[in-house]
C-alpha positions in Angstrom: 104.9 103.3 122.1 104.3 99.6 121.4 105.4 96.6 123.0 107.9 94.1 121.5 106.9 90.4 121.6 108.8 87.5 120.2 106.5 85.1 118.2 107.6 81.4 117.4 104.9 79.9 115.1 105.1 76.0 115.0 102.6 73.4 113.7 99.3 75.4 114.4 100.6 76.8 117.8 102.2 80.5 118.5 104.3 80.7 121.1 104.1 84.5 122.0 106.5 86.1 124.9 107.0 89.8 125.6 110.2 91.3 125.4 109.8 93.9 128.1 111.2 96.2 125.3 109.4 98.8 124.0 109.4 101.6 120.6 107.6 104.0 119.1 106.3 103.1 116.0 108.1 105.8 113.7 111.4 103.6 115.2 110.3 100.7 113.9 111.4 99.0 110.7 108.8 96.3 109.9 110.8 94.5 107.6 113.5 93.3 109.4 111.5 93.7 112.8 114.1 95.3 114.6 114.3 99.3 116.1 115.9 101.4 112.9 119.4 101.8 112.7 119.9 104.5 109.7 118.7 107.7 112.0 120.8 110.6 110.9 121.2 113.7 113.2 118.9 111.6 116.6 122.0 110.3 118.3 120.2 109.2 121.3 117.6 107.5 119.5 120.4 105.8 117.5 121.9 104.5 120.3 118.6 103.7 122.3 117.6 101.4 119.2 120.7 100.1 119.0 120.6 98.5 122.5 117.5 97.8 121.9 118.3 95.4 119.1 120.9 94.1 121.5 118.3 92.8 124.1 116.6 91.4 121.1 119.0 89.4 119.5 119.2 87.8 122.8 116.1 86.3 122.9 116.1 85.1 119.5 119.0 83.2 120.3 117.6 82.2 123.7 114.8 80.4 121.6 117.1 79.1 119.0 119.3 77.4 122.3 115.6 75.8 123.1 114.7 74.6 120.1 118.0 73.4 119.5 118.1 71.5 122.9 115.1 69.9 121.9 116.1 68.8 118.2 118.9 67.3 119.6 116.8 64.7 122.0 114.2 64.2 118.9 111.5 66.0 121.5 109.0 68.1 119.8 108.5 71.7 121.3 105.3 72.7 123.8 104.5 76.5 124.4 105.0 75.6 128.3 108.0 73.8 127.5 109.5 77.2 125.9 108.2 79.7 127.8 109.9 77.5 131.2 113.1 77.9 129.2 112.9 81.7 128.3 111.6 82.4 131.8 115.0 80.9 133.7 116.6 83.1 131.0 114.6 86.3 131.3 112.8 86.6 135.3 115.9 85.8 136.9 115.2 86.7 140.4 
């Protein structure tokens, strides 16, 4: 089992913020970077990969929202910035 991170690469910074999702690698389809969805005959699998592709999808448009929100002010995106933004998302209390 591996970890799941999303990384934003911007200018020469890399904004890197786990997903709390997790797979192991023989699930893992590393061109599109998302669990596998063409398992035949592992239902569970299937639909454990499935929701987890759900929970990603989530945060990549969390971070689109972000960077977004800042394009729209003409403000250029920090690390801290982003990862304050993902957090109120993400480690809601």
């Amino acid at each position: 089992m591996f970890l799941i991170f999303l990384i934003y690469r911007f200018g020469d910074k890399k904004f890197v913020y786990s997903t709390g999702e997790s797979i192991h690698p023989d699930f893992w389809d590393k061109t599109t970077q998302r669990a596998k969805t063409n398992l035949k005959g592992n239902k569970t699998q299937l639909e454990s990969n499935k929701a987890t592709n759900l929970q990603l999808e989530r945060y990549s448009v969390k971070l689109t929202e972000v960077l977004a929100g800042l394009k729209a002010v003409n403000e250029q995106p920090t690390i801290e910035y982003i990862r304050k933004e993902m957090d109120k998302e993400f480690l809601k209390d």
